[in-house]
CHARMM-style PDB file with segment names, atoms N, HN, CA, C and O in Angstrom:
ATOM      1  N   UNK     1       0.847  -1.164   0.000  1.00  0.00      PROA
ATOM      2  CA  UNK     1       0.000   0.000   0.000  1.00  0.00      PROA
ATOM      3  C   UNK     1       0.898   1.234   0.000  1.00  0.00      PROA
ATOM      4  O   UNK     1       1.763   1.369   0.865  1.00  0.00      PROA
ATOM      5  N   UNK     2       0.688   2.188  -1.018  1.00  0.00      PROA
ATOM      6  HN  UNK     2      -0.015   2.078  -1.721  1.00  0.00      PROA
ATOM      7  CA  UNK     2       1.714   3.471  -1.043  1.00  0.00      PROA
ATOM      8  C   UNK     2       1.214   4.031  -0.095  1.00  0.00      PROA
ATOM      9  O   UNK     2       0.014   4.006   0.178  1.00  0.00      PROA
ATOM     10  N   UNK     3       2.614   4.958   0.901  1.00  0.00      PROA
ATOM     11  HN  UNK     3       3.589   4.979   0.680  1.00  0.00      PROA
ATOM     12  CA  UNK     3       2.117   6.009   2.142  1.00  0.00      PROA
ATOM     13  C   UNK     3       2.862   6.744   1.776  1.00  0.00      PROA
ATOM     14  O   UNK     3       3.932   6.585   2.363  1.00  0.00      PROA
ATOM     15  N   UNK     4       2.891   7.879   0.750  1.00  0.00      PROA
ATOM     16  HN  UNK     4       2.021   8.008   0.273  1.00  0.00      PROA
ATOM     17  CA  UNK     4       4.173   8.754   0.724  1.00  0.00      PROA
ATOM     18  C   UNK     4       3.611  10.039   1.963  1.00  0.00      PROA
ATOM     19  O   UNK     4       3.725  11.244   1.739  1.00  0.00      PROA
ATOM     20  N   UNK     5       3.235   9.680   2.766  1.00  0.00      PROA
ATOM     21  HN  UNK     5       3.142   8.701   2.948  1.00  0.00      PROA
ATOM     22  CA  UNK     5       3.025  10.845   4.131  1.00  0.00      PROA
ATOM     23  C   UNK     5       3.594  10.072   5.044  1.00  0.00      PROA
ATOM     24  O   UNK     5       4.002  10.610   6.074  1.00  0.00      PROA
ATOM     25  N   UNK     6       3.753   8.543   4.843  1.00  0.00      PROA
ATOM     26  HN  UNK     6       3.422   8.107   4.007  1.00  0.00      PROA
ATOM     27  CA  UNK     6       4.756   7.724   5.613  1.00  0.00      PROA
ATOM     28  C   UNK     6       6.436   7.883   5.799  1.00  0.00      PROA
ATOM     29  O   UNK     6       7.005   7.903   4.708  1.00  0.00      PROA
ATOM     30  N   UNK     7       7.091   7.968   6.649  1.00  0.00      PROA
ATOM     31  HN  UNK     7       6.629   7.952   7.535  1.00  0.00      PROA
ATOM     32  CA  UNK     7       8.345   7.942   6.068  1.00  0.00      PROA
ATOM     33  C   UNK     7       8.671   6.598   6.415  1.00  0.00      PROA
ATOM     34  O   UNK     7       7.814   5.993   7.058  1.00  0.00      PROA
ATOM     35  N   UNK     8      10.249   5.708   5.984  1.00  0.00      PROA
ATOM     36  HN  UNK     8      10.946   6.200   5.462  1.00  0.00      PROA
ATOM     37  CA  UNK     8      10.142   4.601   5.711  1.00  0.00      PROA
ATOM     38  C   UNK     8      10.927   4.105   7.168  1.00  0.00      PROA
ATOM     39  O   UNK     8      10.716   2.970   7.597  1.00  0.00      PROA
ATOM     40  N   UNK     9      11.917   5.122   7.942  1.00  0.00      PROA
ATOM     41  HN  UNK     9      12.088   6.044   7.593  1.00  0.00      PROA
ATOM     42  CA  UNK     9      12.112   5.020   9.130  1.00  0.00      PROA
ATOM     43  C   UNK     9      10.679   4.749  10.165  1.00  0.00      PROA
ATOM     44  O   UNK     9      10.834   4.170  11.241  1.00  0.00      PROA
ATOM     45  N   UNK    10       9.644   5.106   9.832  1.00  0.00      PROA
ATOM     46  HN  UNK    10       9.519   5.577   8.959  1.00  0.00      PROA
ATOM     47  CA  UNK    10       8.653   5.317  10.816  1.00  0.00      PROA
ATOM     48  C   UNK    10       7.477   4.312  10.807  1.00  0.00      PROA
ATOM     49  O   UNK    10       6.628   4.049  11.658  1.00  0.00      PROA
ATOM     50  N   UNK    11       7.773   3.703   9.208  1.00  0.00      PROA
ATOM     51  HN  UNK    11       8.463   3.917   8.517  1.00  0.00      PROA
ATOM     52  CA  UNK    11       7.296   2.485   9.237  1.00  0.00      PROA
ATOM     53  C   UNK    11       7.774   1.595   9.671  1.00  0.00      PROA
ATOM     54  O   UNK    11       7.179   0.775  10.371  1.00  0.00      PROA
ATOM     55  N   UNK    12       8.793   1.550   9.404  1.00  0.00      PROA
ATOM     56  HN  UNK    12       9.276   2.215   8.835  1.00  0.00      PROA
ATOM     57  CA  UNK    12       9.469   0.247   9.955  1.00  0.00      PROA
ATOM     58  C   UNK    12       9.481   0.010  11.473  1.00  0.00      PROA
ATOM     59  O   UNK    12       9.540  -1.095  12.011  1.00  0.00      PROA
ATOM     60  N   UNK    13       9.412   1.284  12.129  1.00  0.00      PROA
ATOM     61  HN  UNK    13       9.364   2.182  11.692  1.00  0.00      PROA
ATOM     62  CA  UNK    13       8.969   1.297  13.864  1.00  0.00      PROA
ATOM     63  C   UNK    13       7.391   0.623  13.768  1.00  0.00      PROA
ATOM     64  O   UNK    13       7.165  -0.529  14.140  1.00  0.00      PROA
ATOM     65  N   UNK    14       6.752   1.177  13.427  1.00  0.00      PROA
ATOM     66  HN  UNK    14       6.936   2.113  13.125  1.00  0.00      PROA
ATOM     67  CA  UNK    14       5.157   0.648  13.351  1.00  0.00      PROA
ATOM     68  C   UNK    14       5.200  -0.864  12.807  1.00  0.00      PROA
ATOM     69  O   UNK    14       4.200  -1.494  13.150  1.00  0.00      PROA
ATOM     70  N   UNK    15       5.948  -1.454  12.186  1.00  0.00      PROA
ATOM     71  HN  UNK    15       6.760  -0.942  11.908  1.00  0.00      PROA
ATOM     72  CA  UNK    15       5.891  -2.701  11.699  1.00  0.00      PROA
ATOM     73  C   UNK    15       6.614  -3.778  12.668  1.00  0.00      PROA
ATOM     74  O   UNK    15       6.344  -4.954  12.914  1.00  0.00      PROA
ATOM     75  N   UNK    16       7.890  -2.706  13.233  1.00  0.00      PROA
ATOM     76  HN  UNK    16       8.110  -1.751  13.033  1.00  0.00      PROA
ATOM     77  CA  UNK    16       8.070  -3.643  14.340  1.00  0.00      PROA
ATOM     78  C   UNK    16       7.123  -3.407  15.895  1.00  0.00      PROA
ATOM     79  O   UNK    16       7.154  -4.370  16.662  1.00  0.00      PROA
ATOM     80  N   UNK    17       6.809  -2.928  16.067  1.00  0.00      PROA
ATOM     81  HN  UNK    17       6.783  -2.147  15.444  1.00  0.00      PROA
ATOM     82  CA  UNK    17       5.954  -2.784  17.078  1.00  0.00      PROA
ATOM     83  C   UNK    17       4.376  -3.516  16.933  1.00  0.00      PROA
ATOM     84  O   UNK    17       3.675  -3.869  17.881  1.00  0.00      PROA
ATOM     85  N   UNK    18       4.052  -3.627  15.516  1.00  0.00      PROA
ATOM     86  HN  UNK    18       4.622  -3.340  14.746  1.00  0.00      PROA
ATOM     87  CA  UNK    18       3.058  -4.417  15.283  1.00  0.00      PROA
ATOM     88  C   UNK    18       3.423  -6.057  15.459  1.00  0.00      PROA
ATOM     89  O   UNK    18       2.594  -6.789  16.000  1.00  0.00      PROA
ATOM     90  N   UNK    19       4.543  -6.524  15.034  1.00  0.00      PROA
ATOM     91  HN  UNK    19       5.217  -5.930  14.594  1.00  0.00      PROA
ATOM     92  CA  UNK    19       4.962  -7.876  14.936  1.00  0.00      PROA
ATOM     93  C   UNK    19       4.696  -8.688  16.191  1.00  0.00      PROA
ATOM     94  O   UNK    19       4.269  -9.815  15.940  1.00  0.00      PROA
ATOM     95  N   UNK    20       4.806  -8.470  17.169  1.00  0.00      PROA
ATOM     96  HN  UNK    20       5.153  -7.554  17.373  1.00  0.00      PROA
ATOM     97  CA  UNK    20       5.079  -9.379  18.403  1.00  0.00      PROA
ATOM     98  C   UNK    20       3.327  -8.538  19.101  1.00  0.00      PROA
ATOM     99  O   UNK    20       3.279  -8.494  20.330  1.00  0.00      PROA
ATOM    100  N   UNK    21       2.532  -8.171  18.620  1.00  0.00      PROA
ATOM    101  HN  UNK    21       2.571  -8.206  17.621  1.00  0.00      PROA
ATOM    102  CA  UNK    21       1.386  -7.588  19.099  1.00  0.00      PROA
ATOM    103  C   UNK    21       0.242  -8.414  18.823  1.00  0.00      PROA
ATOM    104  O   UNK    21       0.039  -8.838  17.685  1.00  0.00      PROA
ATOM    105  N   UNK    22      -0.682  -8.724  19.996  1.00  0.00      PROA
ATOM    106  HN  UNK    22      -0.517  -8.380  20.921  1.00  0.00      PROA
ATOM    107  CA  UNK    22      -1.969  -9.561  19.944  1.00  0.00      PROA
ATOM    108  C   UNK    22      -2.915  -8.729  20.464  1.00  0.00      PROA
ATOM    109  O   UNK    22      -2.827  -8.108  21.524  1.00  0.00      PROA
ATOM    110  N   UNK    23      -4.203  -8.733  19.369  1.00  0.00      PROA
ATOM    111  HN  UNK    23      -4.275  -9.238  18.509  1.00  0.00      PROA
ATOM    112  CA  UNK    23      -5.125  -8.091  20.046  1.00  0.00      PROA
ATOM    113  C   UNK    23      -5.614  -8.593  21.015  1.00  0.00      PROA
ATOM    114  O   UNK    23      -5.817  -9.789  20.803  1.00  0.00      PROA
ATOM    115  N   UNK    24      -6.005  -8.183  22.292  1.00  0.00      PROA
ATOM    116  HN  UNK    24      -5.841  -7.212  22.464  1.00  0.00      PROA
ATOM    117  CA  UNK    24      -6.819  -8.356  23.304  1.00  0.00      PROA
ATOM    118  C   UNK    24      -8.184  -7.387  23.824  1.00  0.00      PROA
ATOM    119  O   UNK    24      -8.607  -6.292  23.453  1.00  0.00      PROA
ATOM    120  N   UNK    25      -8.581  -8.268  24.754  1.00  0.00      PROA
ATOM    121  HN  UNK    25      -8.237  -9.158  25.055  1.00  0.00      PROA
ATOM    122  CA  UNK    25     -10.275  -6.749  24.888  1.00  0.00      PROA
ATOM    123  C   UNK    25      -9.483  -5.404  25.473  1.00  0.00      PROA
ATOM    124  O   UNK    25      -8.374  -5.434  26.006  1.00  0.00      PROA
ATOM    125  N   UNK    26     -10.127  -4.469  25.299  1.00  0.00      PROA
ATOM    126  HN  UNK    26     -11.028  -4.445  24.866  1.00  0.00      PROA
ATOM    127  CA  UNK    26      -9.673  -2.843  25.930  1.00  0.00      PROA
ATOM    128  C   UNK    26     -10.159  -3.330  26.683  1.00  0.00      PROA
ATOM    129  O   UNK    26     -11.213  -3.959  26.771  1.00  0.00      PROA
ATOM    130  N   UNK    27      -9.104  -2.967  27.562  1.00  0.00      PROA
ATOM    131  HN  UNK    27      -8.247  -2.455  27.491  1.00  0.00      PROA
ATOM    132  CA  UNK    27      -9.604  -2.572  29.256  1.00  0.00      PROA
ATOM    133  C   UNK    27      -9.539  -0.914  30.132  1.00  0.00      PROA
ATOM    134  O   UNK    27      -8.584  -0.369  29.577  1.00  0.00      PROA
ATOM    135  N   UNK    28      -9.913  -0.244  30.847  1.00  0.00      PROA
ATOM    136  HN  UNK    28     -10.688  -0.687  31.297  1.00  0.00      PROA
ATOM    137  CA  UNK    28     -10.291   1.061  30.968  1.00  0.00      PROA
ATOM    138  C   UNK    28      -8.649   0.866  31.839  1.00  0.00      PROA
ATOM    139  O   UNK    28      -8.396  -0.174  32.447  1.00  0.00      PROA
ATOM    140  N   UNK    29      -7.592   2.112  31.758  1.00  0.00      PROA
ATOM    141  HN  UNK    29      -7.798   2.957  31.265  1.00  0.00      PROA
ATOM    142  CA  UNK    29      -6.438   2.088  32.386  1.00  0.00      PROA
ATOM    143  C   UNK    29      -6.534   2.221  33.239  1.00  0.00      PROA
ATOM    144  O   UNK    29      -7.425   3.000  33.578  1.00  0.00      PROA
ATOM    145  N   UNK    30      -5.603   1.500  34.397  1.00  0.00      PROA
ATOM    146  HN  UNK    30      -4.879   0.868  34.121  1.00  0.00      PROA
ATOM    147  CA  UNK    30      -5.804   1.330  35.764  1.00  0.00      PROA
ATOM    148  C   UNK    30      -4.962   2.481  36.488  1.00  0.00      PROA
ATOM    149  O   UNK    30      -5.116   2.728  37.685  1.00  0.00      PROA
ATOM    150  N   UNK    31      -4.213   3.051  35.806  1.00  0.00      PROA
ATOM    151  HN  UNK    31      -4.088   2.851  34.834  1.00  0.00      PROA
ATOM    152  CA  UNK    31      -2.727   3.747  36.346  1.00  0.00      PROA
ATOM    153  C   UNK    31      -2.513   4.268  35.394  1.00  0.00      PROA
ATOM    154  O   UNK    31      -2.413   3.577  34.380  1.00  0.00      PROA
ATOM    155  N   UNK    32      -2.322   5.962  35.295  1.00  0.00      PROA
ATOM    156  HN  UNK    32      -2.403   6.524  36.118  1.00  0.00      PROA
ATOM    157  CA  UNK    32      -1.392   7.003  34.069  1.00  0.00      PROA
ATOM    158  C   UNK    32       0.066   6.471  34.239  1.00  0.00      PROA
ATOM    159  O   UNK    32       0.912   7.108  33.611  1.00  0.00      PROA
ATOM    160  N   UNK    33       0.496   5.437  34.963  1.00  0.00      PROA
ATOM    161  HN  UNK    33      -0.190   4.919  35.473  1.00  0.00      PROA
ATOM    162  CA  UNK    33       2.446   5.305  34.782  1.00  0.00      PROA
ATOM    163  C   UNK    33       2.062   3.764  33.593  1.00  0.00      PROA
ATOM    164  O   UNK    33       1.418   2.733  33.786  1.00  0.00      PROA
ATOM    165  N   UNK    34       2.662   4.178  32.653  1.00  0.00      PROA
ATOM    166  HN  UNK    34       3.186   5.016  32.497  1.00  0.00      PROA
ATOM    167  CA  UNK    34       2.591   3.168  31.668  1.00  0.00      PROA
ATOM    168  C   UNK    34       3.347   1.853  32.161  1.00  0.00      PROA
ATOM    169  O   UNK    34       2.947   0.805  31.654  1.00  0.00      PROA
ATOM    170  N   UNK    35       4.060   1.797  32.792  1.00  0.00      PROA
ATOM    171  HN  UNK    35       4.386   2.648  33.203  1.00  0.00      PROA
ATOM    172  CA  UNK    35       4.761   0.422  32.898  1.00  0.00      PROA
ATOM    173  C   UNK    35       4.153  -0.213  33.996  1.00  0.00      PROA
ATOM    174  O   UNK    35       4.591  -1.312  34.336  1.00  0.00      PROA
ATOM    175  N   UNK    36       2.980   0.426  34.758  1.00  0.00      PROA
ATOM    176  HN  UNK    36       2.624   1.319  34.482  1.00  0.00      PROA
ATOM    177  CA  UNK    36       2.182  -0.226  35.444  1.00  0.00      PROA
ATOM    178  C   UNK    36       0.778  -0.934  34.725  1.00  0.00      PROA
ATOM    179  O   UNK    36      -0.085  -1.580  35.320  1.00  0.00      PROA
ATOM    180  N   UNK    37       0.821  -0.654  33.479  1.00  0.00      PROA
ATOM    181  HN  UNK    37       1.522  -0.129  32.996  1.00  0.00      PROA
ATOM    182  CA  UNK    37      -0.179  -0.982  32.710  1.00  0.00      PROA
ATOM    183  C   UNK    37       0.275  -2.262  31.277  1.00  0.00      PROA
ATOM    184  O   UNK    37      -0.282  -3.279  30.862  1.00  0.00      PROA
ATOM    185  N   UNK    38       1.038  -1.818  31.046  1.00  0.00      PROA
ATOM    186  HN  UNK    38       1.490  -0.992  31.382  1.00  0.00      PROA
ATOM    187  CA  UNK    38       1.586  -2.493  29.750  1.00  0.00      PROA
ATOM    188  C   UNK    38       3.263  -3.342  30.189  1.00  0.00      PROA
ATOM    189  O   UNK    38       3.936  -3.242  31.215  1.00  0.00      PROA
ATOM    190  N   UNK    39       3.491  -4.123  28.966  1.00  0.00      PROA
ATOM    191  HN  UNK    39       2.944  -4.204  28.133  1.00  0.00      PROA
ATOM    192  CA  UNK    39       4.830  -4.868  29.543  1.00  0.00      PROA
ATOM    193  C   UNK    39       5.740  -3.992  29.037  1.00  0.00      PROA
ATOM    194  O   UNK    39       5.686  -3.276  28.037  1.00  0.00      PROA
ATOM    195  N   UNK    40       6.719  -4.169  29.997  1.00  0.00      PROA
ATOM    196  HN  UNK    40       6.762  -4.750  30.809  1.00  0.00      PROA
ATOM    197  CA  UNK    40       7.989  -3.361  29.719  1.00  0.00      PROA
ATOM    198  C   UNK    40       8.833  -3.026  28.179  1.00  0.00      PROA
ATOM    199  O   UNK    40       9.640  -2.110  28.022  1.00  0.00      PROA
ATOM    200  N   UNK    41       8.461  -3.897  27.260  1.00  0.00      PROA
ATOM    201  HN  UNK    41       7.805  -4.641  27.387  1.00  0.00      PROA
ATOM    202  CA  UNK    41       8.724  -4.061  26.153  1.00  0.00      PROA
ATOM    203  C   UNK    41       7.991  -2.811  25.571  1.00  0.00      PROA
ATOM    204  O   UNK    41       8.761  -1.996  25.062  1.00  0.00      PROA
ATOM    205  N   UNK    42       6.557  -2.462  25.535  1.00  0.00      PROA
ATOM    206  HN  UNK    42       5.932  -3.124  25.948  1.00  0.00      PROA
ATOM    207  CA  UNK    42       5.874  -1.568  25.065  1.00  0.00      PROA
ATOM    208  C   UNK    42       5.698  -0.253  25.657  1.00  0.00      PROA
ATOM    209  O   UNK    42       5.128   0.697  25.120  1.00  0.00      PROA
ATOM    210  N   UNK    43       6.239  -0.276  26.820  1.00  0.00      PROA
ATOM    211  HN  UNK    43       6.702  -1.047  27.256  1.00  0.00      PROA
ATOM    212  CA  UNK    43       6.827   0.908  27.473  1.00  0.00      PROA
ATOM    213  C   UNK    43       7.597   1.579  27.081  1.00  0.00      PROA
ATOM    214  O   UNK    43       7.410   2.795  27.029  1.00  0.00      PROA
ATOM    215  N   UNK    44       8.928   0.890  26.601  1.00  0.00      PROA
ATOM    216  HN  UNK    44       9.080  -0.097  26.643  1.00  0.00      PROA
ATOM    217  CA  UNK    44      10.183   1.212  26.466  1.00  0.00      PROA
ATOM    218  C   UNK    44       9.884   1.623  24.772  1.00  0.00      PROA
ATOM    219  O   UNK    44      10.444   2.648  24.381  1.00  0.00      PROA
ATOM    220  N   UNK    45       9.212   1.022  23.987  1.00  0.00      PROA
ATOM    221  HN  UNK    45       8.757   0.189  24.304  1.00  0.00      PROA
ATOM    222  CA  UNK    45       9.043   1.075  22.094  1.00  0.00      PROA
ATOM    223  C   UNK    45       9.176   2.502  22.303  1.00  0.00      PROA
ATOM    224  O   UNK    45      10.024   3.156  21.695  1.00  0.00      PROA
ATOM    225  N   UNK    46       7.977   3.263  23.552  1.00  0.00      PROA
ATOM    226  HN  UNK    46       7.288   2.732  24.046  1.00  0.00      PROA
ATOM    227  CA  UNK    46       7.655   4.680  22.933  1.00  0.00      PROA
ATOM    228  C   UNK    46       8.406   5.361  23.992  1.00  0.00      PROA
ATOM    229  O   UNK    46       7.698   6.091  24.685  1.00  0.00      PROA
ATOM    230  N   UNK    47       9.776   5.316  24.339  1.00  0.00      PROA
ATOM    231  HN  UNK    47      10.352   4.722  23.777  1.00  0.00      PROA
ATOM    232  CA  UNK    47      10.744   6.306  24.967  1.00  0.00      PROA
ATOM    233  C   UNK    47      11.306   6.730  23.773  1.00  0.00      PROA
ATOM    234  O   UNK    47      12.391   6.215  23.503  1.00  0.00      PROA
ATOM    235  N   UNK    48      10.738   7.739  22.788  1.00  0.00      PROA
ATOM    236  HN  UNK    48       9.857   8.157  23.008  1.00  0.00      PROA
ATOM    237  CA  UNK    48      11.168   8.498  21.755  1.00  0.00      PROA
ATOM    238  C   UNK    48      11.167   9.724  21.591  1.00  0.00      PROA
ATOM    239  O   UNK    48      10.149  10.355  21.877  1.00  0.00      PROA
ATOM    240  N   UNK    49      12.171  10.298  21.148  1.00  0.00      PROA
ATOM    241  HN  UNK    49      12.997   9.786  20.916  1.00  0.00      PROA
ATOM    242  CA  UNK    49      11.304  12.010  20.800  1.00  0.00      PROA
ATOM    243  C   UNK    49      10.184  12.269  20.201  1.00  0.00      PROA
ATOM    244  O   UNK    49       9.861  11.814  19.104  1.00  0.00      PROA
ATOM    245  N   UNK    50       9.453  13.101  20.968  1.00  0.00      PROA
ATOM    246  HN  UNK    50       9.715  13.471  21.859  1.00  0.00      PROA
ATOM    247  CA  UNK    50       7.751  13.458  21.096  1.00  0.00      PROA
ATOM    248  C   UNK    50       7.660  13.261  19.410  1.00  0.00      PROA
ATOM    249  O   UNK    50       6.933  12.428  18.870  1.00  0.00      PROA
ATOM    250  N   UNK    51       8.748  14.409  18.543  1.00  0.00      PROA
ATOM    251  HN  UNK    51       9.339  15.085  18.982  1.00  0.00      PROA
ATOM    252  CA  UNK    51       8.387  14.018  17.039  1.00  0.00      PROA
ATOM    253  C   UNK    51       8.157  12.980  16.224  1.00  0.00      PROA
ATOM    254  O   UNK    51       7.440  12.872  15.229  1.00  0.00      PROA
ATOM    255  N   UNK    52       9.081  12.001  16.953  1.00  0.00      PROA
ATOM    256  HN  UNK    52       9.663  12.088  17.761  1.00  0.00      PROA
ATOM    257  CA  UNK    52       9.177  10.619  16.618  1.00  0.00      PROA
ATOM    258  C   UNK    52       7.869  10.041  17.095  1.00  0.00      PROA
ATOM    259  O   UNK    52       7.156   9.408  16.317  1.00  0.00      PROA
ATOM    260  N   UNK    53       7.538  10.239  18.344  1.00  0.00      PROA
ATOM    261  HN  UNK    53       8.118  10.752  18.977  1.00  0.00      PROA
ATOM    262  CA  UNK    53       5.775   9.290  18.861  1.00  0.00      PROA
ATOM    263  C   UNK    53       4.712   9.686  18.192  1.00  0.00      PROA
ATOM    264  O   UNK    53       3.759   8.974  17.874  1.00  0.00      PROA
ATOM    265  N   UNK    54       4.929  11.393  17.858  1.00  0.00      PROA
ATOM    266  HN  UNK    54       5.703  11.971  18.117  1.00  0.00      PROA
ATOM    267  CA  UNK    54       3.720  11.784  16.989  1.00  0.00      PROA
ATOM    268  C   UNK    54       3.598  10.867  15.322  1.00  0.00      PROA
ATOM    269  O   UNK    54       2.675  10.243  14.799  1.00  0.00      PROA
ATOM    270  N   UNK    55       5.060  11.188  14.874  1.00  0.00      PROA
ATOM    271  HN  UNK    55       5.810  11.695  15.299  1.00  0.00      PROA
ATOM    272  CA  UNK    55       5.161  10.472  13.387  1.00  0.00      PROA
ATOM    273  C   UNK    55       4.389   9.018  13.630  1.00  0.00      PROA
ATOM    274  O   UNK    55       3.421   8.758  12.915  1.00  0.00      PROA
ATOM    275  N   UNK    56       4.781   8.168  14.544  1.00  0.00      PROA
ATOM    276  HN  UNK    56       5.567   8.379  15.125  1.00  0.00      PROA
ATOM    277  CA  UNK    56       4.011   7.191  14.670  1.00  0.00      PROA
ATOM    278  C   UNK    56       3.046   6.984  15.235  1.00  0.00      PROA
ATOM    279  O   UNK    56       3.126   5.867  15.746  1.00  0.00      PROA
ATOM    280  N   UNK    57       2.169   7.433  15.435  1.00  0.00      PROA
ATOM    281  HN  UNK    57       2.103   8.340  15.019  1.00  0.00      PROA
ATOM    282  CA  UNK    57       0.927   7.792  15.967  1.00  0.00      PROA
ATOM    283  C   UNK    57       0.146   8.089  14.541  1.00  0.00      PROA
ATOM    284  O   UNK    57      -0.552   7.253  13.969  1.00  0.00      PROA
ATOM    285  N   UNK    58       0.431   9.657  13.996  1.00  0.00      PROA
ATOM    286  HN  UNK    58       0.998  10.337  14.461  1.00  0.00      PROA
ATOM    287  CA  UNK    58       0.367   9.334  12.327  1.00  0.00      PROA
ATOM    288  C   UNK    58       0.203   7.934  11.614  1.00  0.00      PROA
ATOM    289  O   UNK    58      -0.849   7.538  11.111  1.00  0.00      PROA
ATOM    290  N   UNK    59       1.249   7.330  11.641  1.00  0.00      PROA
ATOM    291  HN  UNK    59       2.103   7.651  12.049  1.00  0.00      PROA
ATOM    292  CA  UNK    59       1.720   6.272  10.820  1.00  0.00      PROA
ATOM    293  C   UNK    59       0.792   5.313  10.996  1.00  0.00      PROA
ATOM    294  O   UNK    59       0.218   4.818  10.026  1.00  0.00      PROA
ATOM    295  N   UNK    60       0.470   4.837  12.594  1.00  0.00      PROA
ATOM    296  HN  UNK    60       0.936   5.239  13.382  1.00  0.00      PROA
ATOM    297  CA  UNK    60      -0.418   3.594  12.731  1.00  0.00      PROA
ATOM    298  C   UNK    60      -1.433   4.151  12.257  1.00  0.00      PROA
ATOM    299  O   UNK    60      -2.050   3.537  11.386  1.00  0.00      PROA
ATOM    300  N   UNK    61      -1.955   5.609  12.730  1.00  0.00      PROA
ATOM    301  HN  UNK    61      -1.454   6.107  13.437  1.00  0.00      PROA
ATOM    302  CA  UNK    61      -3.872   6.029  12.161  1.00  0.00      PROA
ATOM    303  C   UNK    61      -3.974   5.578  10.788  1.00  0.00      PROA
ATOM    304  O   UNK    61      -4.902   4.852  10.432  1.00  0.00      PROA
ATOM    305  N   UNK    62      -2.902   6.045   9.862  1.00  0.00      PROA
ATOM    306  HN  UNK    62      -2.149   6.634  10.152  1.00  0.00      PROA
ATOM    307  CA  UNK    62      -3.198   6.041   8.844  1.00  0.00      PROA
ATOM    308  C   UNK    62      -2.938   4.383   7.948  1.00  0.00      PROA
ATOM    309  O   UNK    62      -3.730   4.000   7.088  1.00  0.00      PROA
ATOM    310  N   UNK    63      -1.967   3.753   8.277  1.00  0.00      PROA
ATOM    311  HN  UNK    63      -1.323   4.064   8.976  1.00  0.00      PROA
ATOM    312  CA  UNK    63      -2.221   2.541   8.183  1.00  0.00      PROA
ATOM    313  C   UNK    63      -2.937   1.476   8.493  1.00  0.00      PROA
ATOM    314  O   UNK    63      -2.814   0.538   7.705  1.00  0.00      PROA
ATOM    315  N   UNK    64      -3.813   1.285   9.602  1.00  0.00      PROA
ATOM    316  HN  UNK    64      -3.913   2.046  10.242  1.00  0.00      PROA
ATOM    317  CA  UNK    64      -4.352   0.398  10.300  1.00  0.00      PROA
ATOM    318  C   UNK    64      -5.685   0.843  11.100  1.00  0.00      PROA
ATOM    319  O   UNK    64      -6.085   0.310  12.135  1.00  0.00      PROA
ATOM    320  N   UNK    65      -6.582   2.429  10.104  1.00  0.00      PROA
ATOM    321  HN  UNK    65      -6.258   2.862   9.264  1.00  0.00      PROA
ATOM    322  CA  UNK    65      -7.397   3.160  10.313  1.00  0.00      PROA
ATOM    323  C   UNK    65      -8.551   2.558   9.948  1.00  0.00      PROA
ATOM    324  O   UNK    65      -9.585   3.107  10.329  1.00  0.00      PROA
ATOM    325  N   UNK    66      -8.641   1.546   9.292  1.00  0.00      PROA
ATOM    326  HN  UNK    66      -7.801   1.100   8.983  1.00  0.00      PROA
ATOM    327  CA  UNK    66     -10.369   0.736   8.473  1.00  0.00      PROA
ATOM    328  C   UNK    66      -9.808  -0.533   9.429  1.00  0.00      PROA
ATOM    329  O   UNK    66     -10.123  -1.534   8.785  1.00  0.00      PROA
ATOM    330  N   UNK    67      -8.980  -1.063  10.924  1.00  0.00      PROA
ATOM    331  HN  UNK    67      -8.724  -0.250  11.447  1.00  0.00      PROA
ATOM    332  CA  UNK    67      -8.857  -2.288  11.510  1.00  0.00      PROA
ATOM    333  C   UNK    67      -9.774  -2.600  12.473  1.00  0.00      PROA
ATOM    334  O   UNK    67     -10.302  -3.690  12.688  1.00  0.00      PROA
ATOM    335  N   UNK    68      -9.955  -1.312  13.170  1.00  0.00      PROA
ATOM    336  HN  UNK    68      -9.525  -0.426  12.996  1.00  0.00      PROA
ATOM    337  CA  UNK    68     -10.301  -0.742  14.487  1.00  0.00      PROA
ATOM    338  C   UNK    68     -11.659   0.352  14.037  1.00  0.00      PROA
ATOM    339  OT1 UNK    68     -12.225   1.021  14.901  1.00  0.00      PROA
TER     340      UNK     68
END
């Protein structure tokens, strides 16, 4: 699928962060400290510069926007 609003660094974060990911039910968050909520693995993906979390934030909406 062409994303030229994608860049190809930012996919490739979104593709690895998708790989090892299973959907499960939403659950309402128990705690604003993320590593009390999620595994340490998915904690740590988004210790990025804010520009970098936004680009991918972008990236998943627009890729994986008709999933959800």
């Amino acid at each position: 699928m062409p994303s030229p609003n994608v860049k190809s660094s930012i996919l490739a974060k979104v593709i690895e962060y998708a790989q090892p990911y299973i959907a499960g039910p939403r659950l309402p968050l128990h705690s604003a400290n993320m590593m009390e909520v999620v595994q340490e693995w998915y904690a740590s993906f988004v210790v990025v510069d804010q520009d970098v979390l936004f680009e991918l934030i972008l990236a998943t909406n627009h890729l994986f926007h008709k999933r959800f």
